[in-house]
N, C-alpha and C positions, 0 to 999 in steps of 0.2 A: 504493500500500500504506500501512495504517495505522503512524505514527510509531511505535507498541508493540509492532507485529505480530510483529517478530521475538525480542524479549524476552517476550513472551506465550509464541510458540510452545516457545521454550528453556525455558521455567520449567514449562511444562507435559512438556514430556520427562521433565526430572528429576523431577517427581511422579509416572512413570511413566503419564501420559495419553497416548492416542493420539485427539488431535482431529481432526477432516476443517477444512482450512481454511474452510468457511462458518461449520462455530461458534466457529472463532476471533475471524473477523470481528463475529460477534453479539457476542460476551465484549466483544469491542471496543465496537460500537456501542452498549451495554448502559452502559459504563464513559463514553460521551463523553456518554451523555443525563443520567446522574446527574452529571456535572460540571455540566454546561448547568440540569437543574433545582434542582442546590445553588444555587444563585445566589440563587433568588427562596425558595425552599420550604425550604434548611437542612435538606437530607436527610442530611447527616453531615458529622463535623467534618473532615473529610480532605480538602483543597482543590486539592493538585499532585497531578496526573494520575498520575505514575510513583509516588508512596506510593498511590492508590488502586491501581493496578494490584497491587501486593506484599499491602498490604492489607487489600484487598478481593477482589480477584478469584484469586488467585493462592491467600491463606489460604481463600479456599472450597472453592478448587477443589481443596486438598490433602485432604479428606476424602473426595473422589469413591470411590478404589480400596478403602476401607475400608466404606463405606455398605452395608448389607442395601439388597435388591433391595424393590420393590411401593410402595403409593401414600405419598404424604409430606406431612407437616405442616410446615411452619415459623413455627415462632412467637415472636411478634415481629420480626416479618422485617424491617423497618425501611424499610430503602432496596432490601429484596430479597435479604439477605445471611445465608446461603448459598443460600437455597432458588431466587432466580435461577438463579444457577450453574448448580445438578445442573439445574435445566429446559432449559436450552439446552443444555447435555453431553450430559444422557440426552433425548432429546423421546419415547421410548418410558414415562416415567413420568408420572405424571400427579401435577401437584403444586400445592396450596393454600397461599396465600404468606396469613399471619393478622397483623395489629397494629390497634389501637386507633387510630393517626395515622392523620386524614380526607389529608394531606397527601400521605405517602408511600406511600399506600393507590393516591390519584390517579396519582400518577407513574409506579406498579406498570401500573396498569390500561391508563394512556396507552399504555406501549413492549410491552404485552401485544399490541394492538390494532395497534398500528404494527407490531412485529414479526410477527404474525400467527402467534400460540404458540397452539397448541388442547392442549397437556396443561398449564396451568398458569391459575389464577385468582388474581385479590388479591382480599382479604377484610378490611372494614373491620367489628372488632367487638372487644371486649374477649375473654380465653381462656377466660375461667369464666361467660363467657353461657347458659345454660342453652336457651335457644332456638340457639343456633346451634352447641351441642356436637348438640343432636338432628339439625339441621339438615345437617352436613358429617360425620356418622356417625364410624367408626371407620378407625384408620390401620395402615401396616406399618409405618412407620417416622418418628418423630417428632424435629424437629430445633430446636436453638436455638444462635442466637451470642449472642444480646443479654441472656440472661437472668444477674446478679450471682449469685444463690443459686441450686446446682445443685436445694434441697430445693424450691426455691418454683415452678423447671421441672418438676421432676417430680410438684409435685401440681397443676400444671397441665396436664399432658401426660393423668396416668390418666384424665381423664373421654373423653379418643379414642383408647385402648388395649384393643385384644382381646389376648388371651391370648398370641399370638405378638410383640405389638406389640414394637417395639424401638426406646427412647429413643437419640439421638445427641448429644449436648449437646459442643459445641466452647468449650474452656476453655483455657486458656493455663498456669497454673501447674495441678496436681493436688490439689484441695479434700479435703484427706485426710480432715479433720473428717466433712466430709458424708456423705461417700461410708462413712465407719461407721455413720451415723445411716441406711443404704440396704440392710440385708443383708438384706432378703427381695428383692431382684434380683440376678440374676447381672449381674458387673459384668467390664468388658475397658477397660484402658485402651491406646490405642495414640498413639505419640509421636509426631506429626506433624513433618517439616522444610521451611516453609515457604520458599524460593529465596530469597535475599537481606531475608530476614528473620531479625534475630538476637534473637529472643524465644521464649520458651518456649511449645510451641502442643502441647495433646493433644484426641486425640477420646475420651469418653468414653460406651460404649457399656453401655446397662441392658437387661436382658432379664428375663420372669420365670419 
């Protein structure tokens, strides 16, 4: 059994997740290849396994029970974070992991391939490409970790938004500022508690 496995599976209890132990295992194997590709490629600055586990794996995985259902965008997915996660949780969804890094693009692609995931692609292009918004159409639901400015996610998100679309944007303190500068969307903030994590973690969900 994986050294994490049992601190994984506890941390996912209290998020109220109910995992079948093969995707905890993946979560696992997921979390040992991006330590093993940090090395050469500097897919994120988090180096000890037990802080990736908390997070990384752990803070994505807290948005699960909160997430609208249908197909997903992650943008700027980096090293895969969150848009991993919900792939291997949910494999009933089908989900395009998007960042500009030829790097973490590969890495995405490699553990796709080795894992053998048929509802998830990496996608190496910048977000306001104009051939590859026509290209990957419209989404249900749109997600970011990595983005500093919720305003600069959301007009990056509208050009693969239909009308029911639903922004998820995972932010840590609450951008009070922005989020006035957003009142033509209906807006839901929910408090996220991530397991042995003592930081302030929200999801902030936009609808129109």
């Amino acid at each position: 059994m994986h050294a994490f496995y049992t601190k994984l599976e506890q941390g996912c209890q209290k998020l109220n997740l109910n995992l079948s132990p093969q995707v905890l295992q993946q979560l696992l194997a997921y979390q040992d290849a991006l330590k093993l590709w940090n090395k050469a490629y500097n897919l994120t600055a988090i180096r000890d396994p037990q802080e990736m586990l908390i997070k990384h794996l752990l803070d994505s995985l807290s948005i699960l029970p909160h997430l609208p259902q249908g197909r997903l965008l992650d943008v700027g997915t980096g090293g895969g974070m969150p848009g991993i996660m919900v792939a291997l949780s949910q494999p009933e969804r089908a989900c395009v992991l998007l960042d500009s890094n030829g790097k973490k693009i590969r890495f995405l692609k490699q553990l796709i391939a080795d894992m053998k995931l048929s509802n998830v692609i990496a996608v190496q292009s910048r977000v306001e490409d104009t051939q590859m918004i026509a290209d990957l159409g419209q989404f249900d639901v749109i997600t970011s970790r990595a983005f500093a400015s919720l305003l600069d996610f959301v007009a990056a998100a509208e050009p693969y938004m239909h009308e029911k679309s639903i922004i998820a944007a995972m932010k840590g303190v609450i951008p009070q500022d922005e989020m006035a500068q957003l009142s033509q969307f209906q807006q839901k903030v929910i408090e996220l508690k991530v397991p042995h994590l003592d930081e302030q973690r929200h999801l902030i969900l936009l609808s129109q």
